[in-house]
N, C-alpha and C positions, 0 to 999 in steps of 0.2 A: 776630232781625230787628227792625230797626227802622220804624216808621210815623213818615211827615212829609206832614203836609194843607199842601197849598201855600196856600191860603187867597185863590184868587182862580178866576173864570173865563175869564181874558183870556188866549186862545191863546200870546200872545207871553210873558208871564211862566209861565205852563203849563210853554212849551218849554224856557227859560233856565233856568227853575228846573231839571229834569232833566236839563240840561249842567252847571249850577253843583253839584250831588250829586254825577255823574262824576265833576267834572274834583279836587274839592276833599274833597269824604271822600271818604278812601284805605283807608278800613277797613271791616270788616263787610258787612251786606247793608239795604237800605233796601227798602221797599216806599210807592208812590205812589196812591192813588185822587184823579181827578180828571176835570173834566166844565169844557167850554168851550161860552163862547155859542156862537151859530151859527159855522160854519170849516170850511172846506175846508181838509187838510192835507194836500199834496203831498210826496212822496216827495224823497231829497236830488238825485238825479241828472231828475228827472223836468222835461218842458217842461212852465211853466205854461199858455203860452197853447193847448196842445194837450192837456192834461187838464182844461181847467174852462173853463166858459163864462164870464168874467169880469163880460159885461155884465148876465150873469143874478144872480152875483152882487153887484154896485154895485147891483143894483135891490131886491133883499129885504136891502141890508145884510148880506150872508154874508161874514167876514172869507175873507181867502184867506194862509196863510203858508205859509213850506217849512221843514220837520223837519231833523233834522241826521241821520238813517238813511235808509237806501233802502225800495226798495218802492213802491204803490199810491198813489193820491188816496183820501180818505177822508172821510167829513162826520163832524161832531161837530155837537153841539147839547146842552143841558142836562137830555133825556130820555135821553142813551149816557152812558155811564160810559168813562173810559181808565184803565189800571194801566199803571204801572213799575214795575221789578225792577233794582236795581243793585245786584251781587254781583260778586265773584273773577272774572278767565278766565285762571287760573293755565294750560289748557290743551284740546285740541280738546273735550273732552267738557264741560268748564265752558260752553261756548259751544253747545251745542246746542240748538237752538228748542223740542224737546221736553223739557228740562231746567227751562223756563219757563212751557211751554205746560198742560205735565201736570198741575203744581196747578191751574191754572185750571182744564181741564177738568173735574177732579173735583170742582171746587167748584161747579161748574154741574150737575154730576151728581147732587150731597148735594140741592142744591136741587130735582130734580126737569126738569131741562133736558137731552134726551137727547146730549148734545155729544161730538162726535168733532175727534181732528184728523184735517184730509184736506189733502194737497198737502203743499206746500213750509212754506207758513206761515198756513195756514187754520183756524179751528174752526167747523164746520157743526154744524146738528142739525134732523132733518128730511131733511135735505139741501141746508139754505138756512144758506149764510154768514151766521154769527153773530159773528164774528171774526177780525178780521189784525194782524197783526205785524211786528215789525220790532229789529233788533240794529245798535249800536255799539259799537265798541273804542276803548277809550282808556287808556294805562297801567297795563296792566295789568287794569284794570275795564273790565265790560260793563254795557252798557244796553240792556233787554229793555223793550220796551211793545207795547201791541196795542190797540186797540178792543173793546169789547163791548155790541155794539147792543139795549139793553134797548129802547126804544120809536121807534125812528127815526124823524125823518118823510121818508116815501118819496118823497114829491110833490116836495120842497127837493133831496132825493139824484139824482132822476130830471134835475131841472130843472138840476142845476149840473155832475154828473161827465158826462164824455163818456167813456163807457165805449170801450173799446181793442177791433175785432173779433176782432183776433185772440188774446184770450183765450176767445173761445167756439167749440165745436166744431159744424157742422149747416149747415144750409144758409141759416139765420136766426141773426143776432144777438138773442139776448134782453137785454131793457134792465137797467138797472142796478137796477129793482125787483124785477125778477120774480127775482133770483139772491140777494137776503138776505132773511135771516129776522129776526126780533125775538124777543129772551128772554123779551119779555112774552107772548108769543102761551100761553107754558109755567106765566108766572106770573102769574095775571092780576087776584091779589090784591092783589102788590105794587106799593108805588110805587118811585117811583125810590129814594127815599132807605131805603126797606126794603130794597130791591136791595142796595145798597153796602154796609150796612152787616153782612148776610148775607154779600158777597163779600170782607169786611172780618174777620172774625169766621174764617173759613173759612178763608183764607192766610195769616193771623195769628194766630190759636188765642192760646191762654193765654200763648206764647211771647213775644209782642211785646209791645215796650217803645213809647210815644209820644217822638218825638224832636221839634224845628223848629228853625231857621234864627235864628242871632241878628242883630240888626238889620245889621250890617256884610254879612254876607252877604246878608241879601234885599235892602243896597243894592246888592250886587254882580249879585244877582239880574234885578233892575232896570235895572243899565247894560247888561246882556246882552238885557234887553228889548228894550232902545228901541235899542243901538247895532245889532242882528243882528238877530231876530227883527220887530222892527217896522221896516226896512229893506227897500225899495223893490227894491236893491241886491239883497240877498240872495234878496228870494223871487222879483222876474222878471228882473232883472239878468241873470243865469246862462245866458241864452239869446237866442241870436243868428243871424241871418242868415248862411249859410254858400255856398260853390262845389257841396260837394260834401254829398250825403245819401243814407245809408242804413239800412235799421232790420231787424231779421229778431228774431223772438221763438226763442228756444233754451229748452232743457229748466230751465233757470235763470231764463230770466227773458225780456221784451223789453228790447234793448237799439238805441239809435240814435246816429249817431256821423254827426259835421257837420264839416267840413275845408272850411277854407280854404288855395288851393293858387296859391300865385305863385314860375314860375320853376324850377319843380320842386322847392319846399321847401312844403314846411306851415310856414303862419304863422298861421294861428287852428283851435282843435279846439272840439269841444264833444261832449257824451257824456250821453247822456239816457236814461230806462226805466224801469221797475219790476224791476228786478233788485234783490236784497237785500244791497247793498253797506254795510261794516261801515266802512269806509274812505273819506276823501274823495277825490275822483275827481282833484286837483289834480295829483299826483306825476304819472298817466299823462298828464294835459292837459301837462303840463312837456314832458316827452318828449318827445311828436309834435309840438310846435311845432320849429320848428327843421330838423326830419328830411327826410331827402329822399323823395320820394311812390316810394318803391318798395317791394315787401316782403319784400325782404332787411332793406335799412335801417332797416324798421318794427319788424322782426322781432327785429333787433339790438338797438333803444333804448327796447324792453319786455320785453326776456328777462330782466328779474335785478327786476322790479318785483314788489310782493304782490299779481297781477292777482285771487288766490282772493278778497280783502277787498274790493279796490275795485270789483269786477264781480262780487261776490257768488255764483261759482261759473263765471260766462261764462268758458272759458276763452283763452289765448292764442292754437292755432289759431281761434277760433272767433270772436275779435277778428280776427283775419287774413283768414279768409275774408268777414266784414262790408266789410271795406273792398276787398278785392282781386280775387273771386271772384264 
């Protein structure tokens, strides 16, 4: 395995840099530690202006970008740590969350942090969210990253994600503090940078090699900054005023789907959630533009798509019944 310090904090090169590893080493497996100023990072199919309070963050300066994988809203700050993992998905078992999840665990384990995985893409310990996840596909290669909330601050998380009720069960929504935990609470000797470099040490043992980026690629790195990642475009662009809306949370995930509907054709879609889509959602946006609002028709011109990647497990009845039932 190879180590590469991307050598900035700036969410937007953060990201690119982790696209630019996918898309461009085609071999081996890399490993990432890395830590952003303040950021909200919104999931790839997720609406911004219905996960994060925007005005809250333009006033304490909290960037707000969108990731290129599915999944939650998430704060970062330069007290959390982020890991990537970009390896093989030569086939289903390469691509398993717990294939990725499990070193980590145990790495927090060696350390003294009682961490479990629980759910779909979660590490708890306590019982308090210590970490989430998230998976892309791209040629062949996959890209694994998650959060690890060594010292959060809960006041900035409280103030900016608008947490989703219907991920809690009871007759009360609890807030977005009361449901994560901090690794520091387990270690409370360490600093941040003892943290890392423990967690560094741990999924890289004696085996890892130090690699980086030669200047041509962190140019490259760089244009992927600022043309996609630091794009207006890309993180609120993505979502629009629609005819029609509906959203239902499934065992997979929430998912919401917005139609625009003249004449009895769909001529604008849109598809939004925390579902752990591996895939971009375009190919299906393709499709239902065009189609006629019935669900035969619907049913016809997403039967042969990869709905498993790009709805991250939501299936095709289950798209069907979203829009029709």
């Amino acid at each position: 395995m190879k180590y590469l310090e991307t050598g900035s904090f700036e969410p937007e090169f953060n990201l690119a840099f982790e696209e630019y590893v996918l898309e461009h080493r085609r071999g081996g497996e890399y490993l990432m530690l890395w830590q952003n100023v303040p950021t909200v990072v919104i999931g790839l199919n997720q609406n911004a202006m219905a996960e994060v309070n925007l005005e809250a963050a333009a006033a304490l300066g909290v960037r707000v970008v969108r990731r290129a994988t599915g999944g939650g809203a998430v704060y970062h700050d330069l007290d959390n740590l982020n890991y990537s993992i970009i390896a093989g998905a030569e086939d289903a078992a390469s691509l398993s969350l717990r294939r990725f999840m499990e070193p980590v665990r145990d790495a927090l384990r060696a350390l003294g942090v009682p961490a479990e995985i629980n759910g779909r893409n979660d590490l708890t310990a306590g019982g308090l969210k210590i970490s989430g996840t998230a998976q892309r596909i791209s040629g062949g290669r996959v890209l694994h990253h998650g959060t690890l909330l060594f010292r959060a601050d809960l006041d900035a998380m409280s103030a900016l994600l608008r947490p989703d009720e219907g991920k809690f069960s009871g007759k009360a929504a609890k807030s977005v503090r009361s449901r994560v935990g901090q690794i520091s609470s387990w270690l409370p000797d360490y600093s941040g940078a003892q943290f890392k470099a423990a967690m560094l040490d741990y999924l890289g043992g004696a085996l890892i090699t130090r690699d980086s980026l030669s200047g041509a690629e962190l140019g490259e790195v760089r244009r992927i900054a600022r043309e996609k990642y630091a794009s207006s475009d890309w993180t609120l662009g993505r979502t629009a005023d629609f005819g029609f809306t509906n959203s239902r949370r499934f065992p997979a995930g929430k998912m919401e789907i917005a139609l625009e509907v003249g004449r009895g054709l769909i001529i604008n879609a849109g598809i939004s959630g925390d579902f752990l889509a591996v895939l971009p959602p375009e190919e299906l946006i393709s499709a239902l533009i065009g189609c006629r609002f019935t669900k035969r028709d619907v049913e016809e011109a997403v039967r042969d798509l990869p709905l498993e990647g790009i709805l991250g497990g939501i299936s095709r009845e289950e798209l069907l019944s979203l829009i029709f039932d």
